[in-house]
C-alpha positions as CSV (number, residue, x, y, z in Angstrom):
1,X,76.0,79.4,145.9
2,X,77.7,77.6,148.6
3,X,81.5,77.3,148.1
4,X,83.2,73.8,147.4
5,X,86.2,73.0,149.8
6,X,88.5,73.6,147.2
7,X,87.3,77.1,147.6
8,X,87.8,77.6,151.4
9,X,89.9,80.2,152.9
10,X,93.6,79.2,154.1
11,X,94.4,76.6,151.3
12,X,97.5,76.9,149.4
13,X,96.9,79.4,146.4
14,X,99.7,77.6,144.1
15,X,98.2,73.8,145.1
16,X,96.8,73.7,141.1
17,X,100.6,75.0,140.0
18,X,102.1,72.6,142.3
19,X,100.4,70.1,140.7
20,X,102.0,70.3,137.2
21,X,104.3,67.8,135.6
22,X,108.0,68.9,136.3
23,X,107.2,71.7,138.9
24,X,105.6,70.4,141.8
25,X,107.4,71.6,145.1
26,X,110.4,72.4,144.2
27,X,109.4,74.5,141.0
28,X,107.2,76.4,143.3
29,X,110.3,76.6,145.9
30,X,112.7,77.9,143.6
31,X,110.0,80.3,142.2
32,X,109.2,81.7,146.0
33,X,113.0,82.9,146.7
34,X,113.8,83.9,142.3
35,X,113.6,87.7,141.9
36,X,112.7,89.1,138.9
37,X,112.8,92.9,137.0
38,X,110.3,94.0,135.3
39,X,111.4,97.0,132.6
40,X,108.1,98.7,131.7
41,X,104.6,98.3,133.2
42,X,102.7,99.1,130.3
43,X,100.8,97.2,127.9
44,X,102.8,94.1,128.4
45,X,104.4,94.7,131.7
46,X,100.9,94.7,133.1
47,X,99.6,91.7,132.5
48,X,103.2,90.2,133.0
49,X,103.1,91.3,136.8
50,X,99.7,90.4,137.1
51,X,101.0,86.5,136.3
52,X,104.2,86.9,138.0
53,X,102.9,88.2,141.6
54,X,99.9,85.6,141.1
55,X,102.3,82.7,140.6
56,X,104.1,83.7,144.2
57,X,107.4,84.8,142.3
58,X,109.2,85.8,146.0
59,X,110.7,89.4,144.5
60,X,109.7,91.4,141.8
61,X,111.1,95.2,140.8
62,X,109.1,97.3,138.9
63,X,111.1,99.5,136.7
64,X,109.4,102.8,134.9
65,X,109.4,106.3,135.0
66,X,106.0,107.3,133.1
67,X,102.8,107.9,134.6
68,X,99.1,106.1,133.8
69,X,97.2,108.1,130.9
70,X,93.5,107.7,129.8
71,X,94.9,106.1,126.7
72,X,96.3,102.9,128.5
73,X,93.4,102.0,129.8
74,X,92.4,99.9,127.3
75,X,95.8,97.5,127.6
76,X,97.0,98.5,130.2
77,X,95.1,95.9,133.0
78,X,96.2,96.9,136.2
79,X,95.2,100.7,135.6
80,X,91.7,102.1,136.2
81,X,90.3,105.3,135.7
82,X,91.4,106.4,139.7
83,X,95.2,105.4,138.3
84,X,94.9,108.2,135.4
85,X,97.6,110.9,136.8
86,X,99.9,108.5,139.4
87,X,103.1,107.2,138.4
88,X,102.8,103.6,136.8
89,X,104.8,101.7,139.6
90,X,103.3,103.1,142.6
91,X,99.0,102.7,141.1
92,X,101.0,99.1,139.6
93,X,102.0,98.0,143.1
94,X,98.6,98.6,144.8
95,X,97.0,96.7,142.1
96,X,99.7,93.5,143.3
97,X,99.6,93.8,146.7
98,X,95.5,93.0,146.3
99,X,96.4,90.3,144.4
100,X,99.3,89.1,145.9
101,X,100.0,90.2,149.4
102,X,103.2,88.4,150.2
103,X,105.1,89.0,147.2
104,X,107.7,91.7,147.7
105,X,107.1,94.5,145.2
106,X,109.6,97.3,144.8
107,X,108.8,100.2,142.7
108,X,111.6,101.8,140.7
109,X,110.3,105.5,139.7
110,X,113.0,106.2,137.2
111,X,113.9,106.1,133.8
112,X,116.3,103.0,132.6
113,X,119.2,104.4,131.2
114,X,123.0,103.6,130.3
115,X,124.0,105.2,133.2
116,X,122.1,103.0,135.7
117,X,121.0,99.9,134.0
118,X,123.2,97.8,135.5
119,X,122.6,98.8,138.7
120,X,119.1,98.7,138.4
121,X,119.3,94.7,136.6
122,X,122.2,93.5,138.8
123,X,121.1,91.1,141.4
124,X,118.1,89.4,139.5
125,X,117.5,85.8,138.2
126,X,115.2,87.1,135.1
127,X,114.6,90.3,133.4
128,X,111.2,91.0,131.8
129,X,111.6,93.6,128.5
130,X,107.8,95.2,128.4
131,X,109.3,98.3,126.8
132,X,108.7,100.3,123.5
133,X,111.9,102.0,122.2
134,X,114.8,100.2,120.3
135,X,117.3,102.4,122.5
136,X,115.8,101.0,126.0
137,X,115.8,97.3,124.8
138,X,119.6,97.2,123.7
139,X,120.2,99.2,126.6
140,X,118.7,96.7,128.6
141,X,119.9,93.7,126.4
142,X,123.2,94.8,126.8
143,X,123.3,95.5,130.5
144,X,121.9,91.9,130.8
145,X,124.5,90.2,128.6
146,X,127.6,91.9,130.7
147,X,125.3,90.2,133.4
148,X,125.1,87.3,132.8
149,X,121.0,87.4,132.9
150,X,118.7,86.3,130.8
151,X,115.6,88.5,129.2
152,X,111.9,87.3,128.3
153,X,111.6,90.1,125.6
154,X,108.2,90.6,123.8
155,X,106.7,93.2,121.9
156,X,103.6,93.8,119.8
157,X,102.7,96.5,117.3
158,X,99.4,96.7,115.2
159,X,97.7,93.0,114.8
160,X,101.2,91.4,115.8
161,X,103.2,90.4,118.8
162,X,107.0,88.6,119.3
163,X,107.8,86.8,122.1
164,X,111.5,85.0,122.3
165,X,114.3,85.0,125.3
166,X,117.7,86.1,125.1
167,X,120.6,84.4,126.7
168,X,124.3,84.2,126.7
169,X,123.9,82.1,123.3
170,X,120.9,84.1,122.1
171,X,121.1,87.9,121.4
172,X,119.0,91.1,121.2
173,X,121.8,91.7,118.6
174,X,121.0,88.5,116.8
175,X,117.6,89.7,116.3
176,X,118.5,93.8,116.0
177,X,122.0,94.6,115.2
178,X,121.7,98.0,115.2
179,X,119.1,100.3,116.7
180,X,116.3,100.5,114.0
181,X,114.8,103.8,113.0
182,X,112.3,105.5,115.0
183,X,109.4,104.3,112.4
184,X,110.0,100.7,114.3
185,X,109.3,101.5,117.8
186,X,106.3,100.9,118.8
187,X,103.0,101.7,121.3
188,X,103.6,105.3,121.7
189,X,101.5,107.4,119.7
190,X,101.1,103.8,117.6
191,X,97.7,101.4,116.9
192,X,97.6,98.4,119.0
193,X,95.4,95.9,119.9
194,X,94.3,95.7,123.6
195,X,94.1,91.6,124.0
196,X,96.9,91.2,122.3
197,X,99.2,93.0,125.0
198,X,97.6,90.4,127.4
199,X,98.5,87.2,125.3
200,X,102.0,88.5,124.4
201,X,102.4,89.4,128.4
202,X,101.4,86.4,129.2
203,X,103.7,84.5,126.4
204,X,106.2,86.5,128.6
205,X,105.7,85.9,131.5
206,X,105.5,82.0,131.0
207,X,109.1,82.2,130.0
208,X,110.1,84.6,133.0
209,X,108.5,81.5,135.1
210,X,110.1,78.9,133.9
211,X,113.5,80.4,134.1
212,X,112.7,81.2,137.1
213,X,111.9,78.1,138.5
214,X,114.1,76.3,136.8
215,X,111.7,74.2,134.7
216,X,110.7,73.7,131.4
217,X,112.9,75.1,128.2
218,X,113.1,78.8,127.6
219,X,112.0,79.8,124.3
220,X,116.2,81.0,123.1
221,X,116.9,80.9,119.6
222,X,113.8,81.0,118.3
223,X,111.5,84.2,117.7
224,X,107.4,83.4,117.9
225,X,105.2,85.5,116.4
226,X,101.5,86.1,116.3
227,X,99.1,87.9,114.0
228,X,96.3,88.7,115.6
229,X,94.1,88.9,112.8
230,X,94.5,84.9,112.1
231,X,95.1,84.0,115.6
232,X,98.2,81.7,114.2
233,X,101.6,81.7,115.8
234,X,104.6,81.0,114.1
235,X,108.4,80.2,114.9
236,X,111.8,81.8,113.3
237,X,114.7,80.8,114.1
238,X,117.1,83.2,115.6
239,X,120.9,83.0,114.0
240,X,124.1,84.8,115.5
241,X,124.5,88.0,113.8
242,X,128.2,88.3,113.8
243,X,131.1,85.8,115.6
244,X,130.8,86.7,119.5
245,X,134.6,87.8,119.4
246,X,133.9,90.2,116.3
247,X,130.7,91.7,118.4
248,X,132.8,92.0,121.6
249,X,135.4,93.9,119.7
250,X,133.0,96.4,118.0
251,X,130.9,97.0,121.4
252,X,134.9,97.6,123.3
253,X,135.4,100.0,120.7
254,X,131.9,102.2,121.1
């Protein structure tokens, strides 16, 4: 088959993403010099970096201590059975740098904690939640608030997925007050479904790309989330859990 001239080599990879209403060169721009974290390359995180390095986001830091196991394969997209054994970041970043050459991808081997969260998050325009632990994602929600950064948060369990972004106005503590029992956390040692890791990531990393490029409206305030089994998303909206002083005062206090 003989390639078309849209296909020849040397033409801009983002011309079709360029090309969409209220992006054009400057979304793309803005996108090129945004940096972004990325907390967990797992079922989510995958398919998140996969987008994000595809769309030519200029920096993105891959944050995870675990390493790739026969039982991610299935959801788990940038993994093969030659990854089984290496650390997530460094098999994740020699997955991106095939598909994306020029992005800068830095690999964080280490375990998010509340000793170096905000080190790790400080100096991004967009954090990406792909974990699986109430404790990492308040950890992380709460290193981002102090920020000032907004989170793309998703997470999916079973048949279902949730998707929403949290922002100055919009909390993880809106949605979770409190750490839920370990009975809530989900993927490890859990049922999931494969695809739905990828449309959830993808949900995500939408939202990361928007921020990021400073188009669109970022999906704040409102929760969506999908059942699998009917393929039907729906929307909740997200109300403050307690006045921001009274929250400020209990969190001063911990």
């Amino acid at each position: 088959m003989t390639p078309s001239p849209s296909d020849s080599p040397g033409l801009d990879p983002f011309v079709r993403q360029r090309a969409l209403t209220g992006f054009g060169a400057r979304g793309q721009q803005a996108l090129s010099q945004a940096s972004v974290a990325l907390v967990g390359v797992g079922g989510l995180g995958c398919p998140v970096a996969q987008y994000l390095a595809a769309a030519g986001v200029g920096r993105l830091t891959l944050i995870d201590a675990d390493h790739v196991s026969v039982t991610n394969l299935h959801r788990q997209i940038l993994f093969g059975p030659d990854s089984v054994g290496r650390p997530k970041v460094h098999a994740a970043v020699r997955a991106l740098r095939l598909i994306a050459p020029g992005v800068d991808v830095r690999p964080q081997l280490v375990r998010l904690d509340q000793h170096n969260a905000k080190d790790l998050l400080a100096g991004h325009d967009v954090i990406v939640d792909g974990t699986d632990t109430f404790h990492t994602r308040h950890l992380i929600a709460d290193a981002a608030e102090e920020l000032g950064i907004p989170v793309a948060w998703g997470a999916v369990s079973g048949w279902h997925g949730q998707v929403t972004v949290f922002t100055g106005d919009a909390r993880m503590r809106d949605l979770f007050p409190e750490e839920p029992g370990p009975d809530l956390d989900t993927c490890e040692g859990g049922a999931v479904l494969g695809p739905l890791c990828g449309q959830v990531g993808a949900a995500l990393a939408t939202e990361a790309l928007k921020i990021a490029s400073g188009t669109g409206t970022a999906l704040a305030g409102t929760l969506a989330v999908v059942d699998a089994r009917t393929g039907r998303w729906r929307e909740i909206a997200l109300a403050p859990a307690a006045p921001r002083s009274a929250v400020s005062s209990e969190q001063a206090r911990a």
